[in-house]
PAZAPA-4460 file (N, C-alpha, C; in steps of 0.05 Angstrom, whole numbers, plus 32768, in hexadecimal, padded with zeros to 4 digits):
% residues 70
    n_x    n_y    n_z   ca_x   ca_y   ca_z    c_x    c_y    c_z   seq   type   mol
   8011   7FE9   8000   8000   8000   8000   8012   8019   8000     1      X     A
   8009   802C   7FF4   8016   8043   7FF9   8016   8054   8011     2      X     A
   8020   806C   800E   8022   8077   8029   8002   808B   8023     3      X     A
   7FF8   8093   8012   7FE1   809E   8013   7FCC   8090   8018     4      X     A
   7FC5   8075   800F   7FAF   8068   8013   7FB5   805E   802C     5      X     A
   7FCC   805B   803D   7FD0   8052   8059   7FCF   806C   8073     6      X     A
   7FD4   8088   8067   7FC4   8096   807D   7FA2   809E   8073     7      X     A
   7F9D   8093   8060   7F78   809A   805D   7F6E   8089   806D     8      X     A
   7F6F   806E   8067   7F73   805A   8076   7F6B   8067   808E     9      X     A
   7F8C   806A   809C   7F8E   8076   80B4   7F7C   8087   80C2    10      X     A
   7F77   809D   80B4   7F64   80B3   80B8   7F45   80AC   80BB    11      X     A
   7F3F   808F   80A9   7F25   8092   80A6   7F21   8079   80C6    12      X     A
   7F2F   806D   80CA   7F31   805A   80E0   7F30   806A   80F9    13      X     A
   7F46   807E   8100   7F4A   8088   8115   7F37   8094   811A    14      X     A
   7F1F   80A6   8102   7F06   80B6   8107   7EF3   8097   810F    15      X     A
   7EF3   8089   8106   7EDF   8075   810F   7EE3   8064   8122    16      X     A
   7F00   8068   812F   7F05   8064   8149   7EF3   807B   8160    17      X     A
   7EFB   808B   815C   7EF2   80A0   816D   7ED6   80AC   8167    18      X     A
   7EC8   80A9   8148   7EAC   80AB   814F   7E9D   8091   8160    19      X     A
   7E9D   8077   815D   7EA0   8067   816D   7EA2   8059   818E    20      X     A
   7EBB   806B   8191   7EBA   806F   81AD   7EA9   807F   81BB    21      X     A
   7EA3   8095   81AA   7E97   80A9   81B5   7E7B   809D   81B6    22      X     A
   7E6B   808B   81A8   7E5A   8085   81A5   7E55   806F   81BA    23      X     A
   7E6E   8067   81BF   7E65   8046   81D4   7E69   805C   81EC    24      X     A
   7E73   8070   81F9   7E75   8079   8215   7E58   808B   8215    25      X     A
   7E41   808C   8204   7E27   8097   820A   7E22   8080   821B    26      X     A
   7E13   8090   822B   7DF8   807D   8241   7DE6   8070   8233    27      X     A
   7DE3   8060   8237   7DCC   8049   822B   7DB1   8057   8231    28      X     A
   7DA1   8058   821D   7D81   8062   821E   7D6D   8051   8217    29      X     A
   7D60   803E   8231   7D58   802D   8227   7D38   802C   821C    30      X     A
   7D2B   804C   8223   7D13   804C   8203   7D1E   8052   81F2    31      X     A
   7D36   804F   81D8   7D36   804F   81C2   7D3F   8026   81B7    32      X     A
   7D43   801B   81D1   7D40   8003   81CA   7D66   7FF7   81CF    33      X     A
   7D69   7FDD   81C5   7D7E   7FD9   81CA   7D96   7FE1   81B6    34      X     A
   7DAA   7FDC   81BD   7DC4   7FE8   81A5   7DC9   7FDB   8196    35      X     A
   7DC9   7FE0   817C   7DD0   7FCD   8164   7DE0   7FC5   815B    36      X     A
   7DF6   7FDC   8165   7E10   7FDE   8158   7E1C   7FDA   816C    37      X     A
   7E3B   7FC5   816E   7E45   7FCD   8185   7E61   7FD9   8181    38      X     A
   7E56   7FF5   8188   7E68   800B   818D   7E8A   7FFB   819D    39      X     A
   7E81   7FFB   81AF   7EA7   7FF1   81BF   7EB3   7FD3   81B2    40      X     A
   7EA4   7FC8   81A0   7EB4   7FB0   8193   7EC1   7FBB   8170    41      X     A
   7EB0   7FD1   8168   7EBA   7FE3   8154   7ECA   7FFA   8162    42      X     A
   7ECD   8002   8171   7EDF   800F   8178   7EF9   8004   817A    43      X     A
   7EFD   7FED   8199   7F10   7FDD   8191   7F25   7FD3   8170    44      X     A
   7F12   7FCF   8162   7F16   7FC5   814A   7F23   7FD5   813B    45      X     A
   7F14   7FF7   813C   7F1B   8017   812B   7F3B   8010   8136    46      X     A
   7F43   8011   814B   7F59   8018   8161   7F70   7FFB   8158    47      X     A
   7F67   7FED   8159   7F83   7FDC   8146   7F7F   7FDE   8131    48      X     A
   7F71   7FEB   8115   7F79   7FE7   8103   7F8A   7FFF   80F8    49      X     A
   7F7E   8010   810F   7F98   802F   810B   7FB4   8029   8119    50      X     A
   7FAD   801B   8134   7FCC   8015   8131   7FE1   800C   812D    51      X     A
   7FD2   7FF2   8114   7FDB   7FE1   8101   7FE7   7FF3   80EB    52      X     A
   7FCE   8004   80E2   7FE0   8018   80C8   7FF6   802C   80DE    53      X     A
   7FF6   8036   80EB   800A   8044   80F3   8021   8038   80F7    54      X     A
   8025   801E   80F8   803B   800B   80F0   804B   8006   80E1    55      X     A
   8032   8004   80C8   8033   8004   80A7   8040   8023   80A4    56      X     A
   8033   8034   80B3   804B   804F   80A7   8061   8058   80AA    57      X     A
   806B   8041   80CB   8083   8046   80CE   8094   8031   80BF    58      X     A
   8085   801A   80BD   809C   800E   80A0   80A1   801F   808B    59      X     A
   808F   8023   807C   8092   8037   8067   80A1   8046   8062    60      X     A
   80AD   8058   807F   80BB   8074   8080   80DE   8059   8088    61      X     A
   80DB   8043   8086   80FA   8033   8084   80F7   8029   80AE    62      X     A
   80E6   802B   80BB   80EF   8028   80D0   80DE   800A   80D7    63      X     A
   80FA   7FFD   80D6   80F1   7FDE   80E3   80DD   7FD0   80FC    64      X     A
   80C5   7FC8   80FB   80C1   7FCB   8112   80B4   7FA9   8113    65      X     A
   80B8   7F9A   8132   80BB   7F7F   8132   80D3   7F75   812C    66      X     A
   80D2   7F5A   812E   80EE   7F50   8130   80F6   7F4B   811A    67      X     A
   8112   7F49   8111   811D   7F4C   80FF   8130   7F3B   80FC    68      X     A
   8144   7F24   80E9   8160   7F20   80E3   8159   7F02   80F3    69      X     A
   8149   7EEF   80EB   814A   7EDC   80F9   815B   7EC5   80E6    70      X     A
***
């Protein structure tokens, strides 16, 4: 991947990390019924896949990361 499609990526993950979270720390309202979506298992999820590409960007820029020379 390139380095553009890996911070859009990035960008569009980290916003759906954090719209997400913001969505699972509302109070539960239980006349509109139960939750459909579950906010804190997509959040979790937003949150490693950004800091999976932020990984991907420090390879990119030459910086080794994990083990190496086995």
């Amino acid at each position: 991947m390139t380095l553009t499609t890996t911070l859009i990526l990035m960008g569009a993950s980290g916003a759906l990390f954090a719209f997400s979270a913001w969505r699972s720390g509302r109070p539960w309202n239980p006349m509109k019924g139960p939750r459909l979506i579950p906010w804190t298992s997509l959040a979790i999820l937003a949150g490693v896949f950004t800091l999976l590409l932020a990984v991907h960007v420090l390879n990119l820029f030459g910086i080794e990361t994990g083990r190496g020379g086995f």
